[in-house]
N, C-alpha and C positions, 0 to 999 in steps of 0.2 A: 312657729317659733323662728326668731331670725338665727343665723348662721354666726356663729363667732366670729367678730371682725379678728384678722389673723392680720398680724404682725409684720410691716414693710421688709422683706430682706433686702438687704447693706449688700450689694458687692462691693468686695475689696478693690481697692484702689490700684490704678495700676502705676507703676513707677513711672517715675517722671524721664525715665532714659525710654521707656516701653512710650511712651506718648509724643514723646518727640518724632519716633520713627514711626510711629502708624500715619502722623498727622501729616511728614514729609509724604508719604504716600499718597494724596490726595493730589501730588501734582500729576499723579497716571492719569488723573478724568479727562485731562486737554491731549495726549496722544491719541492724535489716529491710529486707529484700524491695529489695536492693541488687545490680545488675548491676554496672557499673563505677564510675570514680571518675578524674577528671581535676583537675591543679592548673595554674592560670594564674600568671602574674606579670604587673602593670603594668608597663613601666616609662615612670615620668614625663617622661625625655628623650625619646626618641619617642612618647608618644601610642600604644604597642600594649600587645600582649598578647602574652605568650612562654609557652608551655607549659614545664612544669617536669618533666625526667626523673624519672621513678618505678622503672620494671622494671629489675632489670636481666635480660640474654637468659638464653637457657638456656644458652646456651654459657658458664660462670662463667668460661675461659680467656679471653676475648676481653677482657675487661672492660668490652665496651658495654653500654648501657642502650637500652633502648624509649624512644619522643619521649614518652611521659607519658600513656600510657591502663591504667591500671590496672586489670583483668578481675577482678572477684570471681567470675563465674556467667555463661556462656555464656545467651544467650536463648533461649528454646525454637523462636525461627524461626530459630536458627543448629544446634540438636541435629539431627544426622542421624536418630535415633531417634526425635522426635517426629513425630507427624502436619503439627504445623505448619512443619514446617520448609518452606525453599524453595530453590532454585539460589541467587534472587536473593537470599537474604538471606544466604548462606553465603560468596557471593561478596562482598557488601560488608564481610562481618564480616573477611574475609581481607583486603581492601584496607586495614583500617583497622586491624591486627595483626601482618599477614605484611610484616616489614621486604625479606623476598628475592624479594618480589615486584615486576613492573616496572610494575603500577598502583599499587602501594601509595601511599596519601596520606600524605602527611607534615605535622604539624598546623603550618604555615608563622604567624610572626606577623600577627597582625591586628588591625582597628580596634576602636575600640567599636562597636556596631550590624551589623557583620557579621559572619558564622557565629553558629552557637551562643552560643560563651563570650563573644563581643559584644555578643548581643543580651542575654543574663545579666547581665552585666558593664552594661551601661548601665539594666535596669533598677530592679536593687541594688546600683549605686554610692552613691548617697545614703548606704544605711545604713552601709556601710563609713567610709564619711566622719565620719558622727555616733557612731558604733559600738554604733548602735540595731539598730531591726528593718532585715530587707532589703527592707522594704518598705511603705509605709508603708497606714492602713487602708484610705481610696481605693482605692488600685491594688490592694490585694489583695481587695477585695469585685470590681471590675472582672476580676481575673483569678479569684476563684470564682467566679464565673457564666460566665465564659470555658468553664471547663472543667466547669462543670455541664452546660451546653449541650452540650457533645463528649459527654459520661458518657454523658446522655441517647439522643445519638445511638448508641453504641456499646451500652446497652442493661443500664448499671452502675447503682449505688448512689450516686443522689447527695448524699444526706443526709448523710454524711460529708463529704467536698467541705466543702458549706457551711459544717459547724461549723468545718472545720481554716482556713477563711481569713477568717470573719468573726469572729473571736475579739481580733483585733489586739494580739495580745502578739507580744512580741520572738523566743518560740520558736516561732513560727509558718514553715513553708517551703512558697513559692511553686511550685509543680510545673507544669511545662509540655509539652506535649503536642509534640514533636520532629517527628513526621508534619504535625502543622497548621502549626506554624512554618518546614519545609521544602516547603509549598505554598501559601505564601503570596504571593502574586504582589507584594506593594512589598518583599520583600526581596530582593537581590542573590543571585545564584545561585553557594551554595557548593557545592562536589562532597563536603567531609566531611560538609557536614550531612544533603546526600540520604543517604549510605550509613548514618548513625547511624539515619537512618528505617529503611530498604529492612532494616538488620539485628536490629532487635529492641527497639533502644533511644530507643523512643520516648518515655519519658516519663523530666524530667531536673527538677533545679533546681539554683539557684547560691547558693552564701553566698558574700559578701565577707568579707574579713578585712584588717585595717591592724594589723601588726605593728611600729610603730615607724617607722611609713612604707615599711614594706614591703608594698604591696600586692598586691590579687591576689582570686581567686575561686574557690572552690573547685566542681566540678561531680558531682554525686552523679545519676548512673541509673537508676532504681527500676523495680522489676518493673511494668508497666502490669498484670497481671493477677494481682497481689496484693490484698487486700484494703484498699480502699481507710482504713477505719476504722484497721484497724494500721499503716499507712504512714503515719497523719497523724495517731495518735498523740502526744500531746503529751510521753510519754516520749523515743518514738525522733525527735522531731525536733529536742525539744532535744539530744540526743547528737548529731544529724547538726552543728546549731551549732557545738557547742564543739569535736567534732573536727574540723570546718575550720580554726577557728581555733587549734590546737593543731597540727595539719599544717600550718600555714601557718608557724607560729612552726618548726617543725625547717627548712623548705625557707630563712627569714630568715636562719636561724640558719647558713648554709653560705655565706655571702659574708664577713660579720665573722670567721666562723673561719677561713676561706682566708688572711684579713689579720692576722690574730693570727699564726699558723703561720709567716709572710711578716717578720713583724715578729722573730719569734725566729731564725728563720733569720738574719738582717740582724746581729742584735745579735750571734749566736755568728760571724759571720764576723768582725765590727768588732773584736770580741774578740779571735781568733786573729789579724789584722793587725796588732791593738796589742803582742802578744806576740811576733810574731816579727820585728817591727822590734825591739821594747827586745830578745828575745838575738841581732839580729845586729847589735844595735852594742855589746850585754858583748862578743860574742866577736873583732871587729874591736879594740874597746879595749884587748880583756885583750890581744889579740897585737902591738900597737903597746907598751903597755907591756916584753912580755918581748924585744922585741927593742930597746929601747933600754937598752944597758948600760950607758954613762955617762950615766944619768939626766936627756938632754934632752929638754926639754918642747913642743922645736919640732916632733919628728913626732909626737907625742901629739896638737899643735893642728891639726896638717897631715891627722891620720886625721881627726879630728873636722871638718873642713871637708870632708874625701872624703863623708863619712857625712851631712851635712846637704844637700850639694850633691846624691847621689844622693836623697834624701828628698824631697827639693824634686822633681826627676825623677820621681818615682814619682806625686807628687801631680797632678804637670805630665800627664799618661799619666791618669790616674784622669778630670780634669776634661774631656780632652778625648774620651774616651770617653762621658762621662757628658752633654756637650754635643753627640754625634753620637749617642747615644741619644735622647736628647731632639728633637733634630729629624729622625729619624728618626718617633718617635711623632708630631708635629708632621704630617709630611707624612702618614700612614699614616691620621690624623683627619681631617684635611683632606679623604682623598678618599671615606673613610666617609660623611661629611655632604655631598660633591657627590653620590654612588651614593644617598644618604636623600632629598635634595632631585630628583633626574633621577627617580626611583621616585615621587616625589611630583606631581610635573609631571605623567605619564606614567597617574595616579590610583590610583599604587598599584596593591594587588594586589585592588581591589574591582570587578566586571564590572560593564556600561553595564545598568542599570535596565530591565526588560523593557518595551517599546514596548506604548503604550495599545492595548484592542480596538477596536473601532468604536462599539460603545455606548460604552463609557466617554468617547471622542471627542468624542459627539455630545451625553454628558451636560455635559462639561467645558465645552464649548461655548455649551450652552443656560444655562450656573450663572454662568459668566465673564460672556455677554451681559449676563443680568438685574442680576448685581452691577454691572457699570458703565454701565448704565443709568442705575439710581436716584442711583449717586453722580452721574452727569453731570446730573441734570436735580435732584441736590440740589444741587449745583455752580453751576448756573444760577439756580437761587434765590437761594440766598444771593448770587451776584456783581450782581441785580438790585436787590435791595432794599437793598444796604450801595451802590447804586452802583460799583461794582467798589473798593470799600474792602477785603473780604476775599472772598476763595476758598477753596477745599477745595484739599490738595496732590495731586495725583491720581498723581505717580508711584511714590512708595511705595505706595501702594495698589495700583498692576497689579503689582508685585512681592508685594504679600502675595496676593494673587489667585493669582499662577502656587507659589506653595508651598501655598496653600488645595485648588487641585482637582488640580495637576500633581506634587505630593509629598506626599501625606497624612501618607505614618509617620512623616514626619520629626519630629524634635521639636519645631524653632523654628514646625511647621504647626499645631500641636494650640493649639485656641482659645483657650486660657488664657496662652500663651508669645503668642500675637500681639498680645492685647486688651492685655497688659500692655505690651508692646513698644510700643507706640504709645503708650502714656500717656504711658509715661516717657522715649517721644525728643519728642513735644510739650512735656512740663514741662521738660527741659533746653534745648530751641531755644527759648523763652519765657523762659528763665533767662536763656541766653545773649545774647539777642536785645535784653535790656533791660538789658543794661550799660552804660551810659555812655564815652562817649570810646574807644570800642574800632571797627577798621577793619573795615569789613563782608568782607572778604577777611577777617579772622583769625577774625571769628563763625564763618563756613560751616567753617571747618578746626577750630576747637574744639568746636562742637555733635558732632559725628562723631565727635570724637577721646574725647568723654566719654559717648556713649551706647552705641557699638559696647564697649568694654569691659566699661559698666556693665552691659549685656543677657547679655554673657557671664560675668558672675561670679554 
């Protein structure tokens, strides 16, 4: 007996914003020496980073997608078949793949400056902004030597290195060492970024992209034990460039088309409303007409008042659904932004700062000393020979002191953000301070209110 021929199954169709971004992805086949490939999104109302779905699973019936880590080429410390492989590194690679697993990380939103795509994300946001290099020549000589020093140590080619990042052209990409930036003790302790080390994918870089204010950063994973000459090729990085920024534009390009889509829907409904009220008042009409046969006009007026009265009703029905929708959204936002703000309070999803060693301690200690020292006894100076006419402010100064030796990475720590920080809250309390006919209660509340801004923008 033959076997019942069984029924072709239909997968569902995937949207045409979902098909535009898979197909953008096909430009990773022409990058060298390319592991995986992650895309972020800003978004500007909260201050994070959203990863952007990429895969979808293997199961095409299900219609889910993977949280956004796109595999071109397993690492060779994740191949079973290599020599290098490891437990541990096949086990992180699982964790950061295997959706059915019950360690699996999930790339949760996060800040600038933590994980990965934050610390990415904050070093080449600038260029995104200007929609230059992602970095500018400074920091990229500071991070070729960064990673000259690594090369060296691992026993590589560092003469390449140097050409590809003291070149300071716009196609130039920053490459970062993932094993050093996830043992670096002032960074916050993420769990995806140890497993991106422990799996293979040590060595990453970030382009930004602004696509119309759509922002975001793109993460590209390169083989650490490629050559480094062809990775940082000035062919293949400028292709790494432009196809972020051409991925970025399909992943943009899938909000506006949702509201397009949204928008025609809208109009063909408005459409069919308007039609099927105008035929059911022809055919309420026509039938008031054939049933008046001495030709009075009074139930003609009398349908026509039925038919404006229920109209009225239906509109009366529309607005009040439409205003129980609305404050439905209302409340539903409402409790979005207290769950944003209690998460905020709360510090977010960023871990407390790993506790100083002993040295470190005793170095902070002996550096804080000597610094407030010399200010106290230049402090004493100057309030001697001006006759205590002027002094030194000393409490801003124990505040820049505990970010100087008690928060290095920070940004606002690094000597060039402080030295100018102080210029320019001196030149604005001096500004302030010499206006005329203004109440010394509104000086102290304006000085703050124009330099706290101004150091932030």
């Amino acid at each position: 007996t033959k076997p019942a021929p069984t029924e072709p199954t239909t997968l569902p169709q995937k949207k045409l914003e979902d098909v535009i971004l898979s197909q953008s992805l096909a430009l990773t086949d022409h990058i060298f020496g390319l592991y995986a490939f992650e895309l972020w999104h800003y978004r500007e109302a909260t201050g994070t980073l959203v990863i952007v779905p990429l895969n979808y699973s293997a199961d095409e019936e299900s219609g889910k997608v993977h949280d956004g880590l796109y595999v071109k080429r397993i690492p060779q410390e994740v191949d079973p078949n290599n020599d290098y492989s490891s437990k541990e590194a096949i086990t992180a690679f699982a964790q950061l793949t295997d959706r059915s697993r019950s360690d699996y990380i999930h790339p949760i939103p996060t800040g600038p400056g933590v994980g990965l795509p934050g610390v990415l994300w904050s070093e080449t946001s600038n260029g995104a902004n200007t929609g230059g290099s992602a970095m500018n020549l400074d920091r990229s000589q500071r991070s070729a030597r960064s990673l000259v020093s690594q090369t060296n140590q691992r026993g590589g080619n560092n003469m390449s290195l140097v050409a590809a990042f003291t070149k300071g052209t716009s196609d130039s990409v920053a490459w970062r060492h993932v094993d050093t930036l996830a043992n670096d003790p002032d960074q916050p302790f993420d769990e995806r970024l140890q497993c991106f080390a422990q799996a293979g994918f040590t060595l990453a870089a970030g382009v930004p992209f602004d696509i119309n204010g759509y922002r975001g950063i793109a993460i590209f994973f390169g083989n650490p034990h490629a050559e480094v000459t062809k990775l940082n090729d000035n062919a293949n990085t400028r292709f790494i460039k432009q196809a972020a920024h051409f991925i970025g534009a399909a992943a943009a390009l899938k909000e506006p088309l949702e509201g397009a889509k949204a928008f025609q829907e809208k109009v063909q409904y408005e459409n069919w409303h308007r039609m099927k009220i105008k035929l059911l008042t022809i055919v309420r009409f026509g039938g008031s007409l054939r049933n008046s046969s001495n030709g009075d006009s009074f139930q003609i007026q009398g349908r026509q008042k039925i038919i404006r009265r229920k109209s009225s009703f239906e509109h009366a029905l529309i607005m009040k659904e439409n205003i129980k929708q609305f404050t439905q959204e209302a409340k539903d936002d409402m409790k979005l932004k207290l769950a944003r703000w209690w998460v905020k309070v709360h510090g977010g999803n960023a871990s407390i700062p790993p506790s100083f060693t002993l040295r470190q301690a005793m170095w902070t200690f002996f550096g804080v000393g000597v610094t407030h020292f010399l200010l106290s006894s230049l402090n004493f100076f100057i309030s001697v020979e001006s006759r205590g006419d002027m002094d030194l402010v000393l409490p801003p100064l124990g505040a820049l002191t505990t970010l100087q030796y008690a928060l290095t990475a920070a940004p606002a720590s690094q000597p060039r953000n402080a030295i100018f920080a102080q210029v320019f809250g001196l030149t604005i309390a001096m500004f302030v301070g010499s206006i005329p006919n203004l109440e010394p209660w509104l000086k102290s509340a304006l000085a703050p209110a124009i330099v706290i801004p101004g150091m932030a923008k």
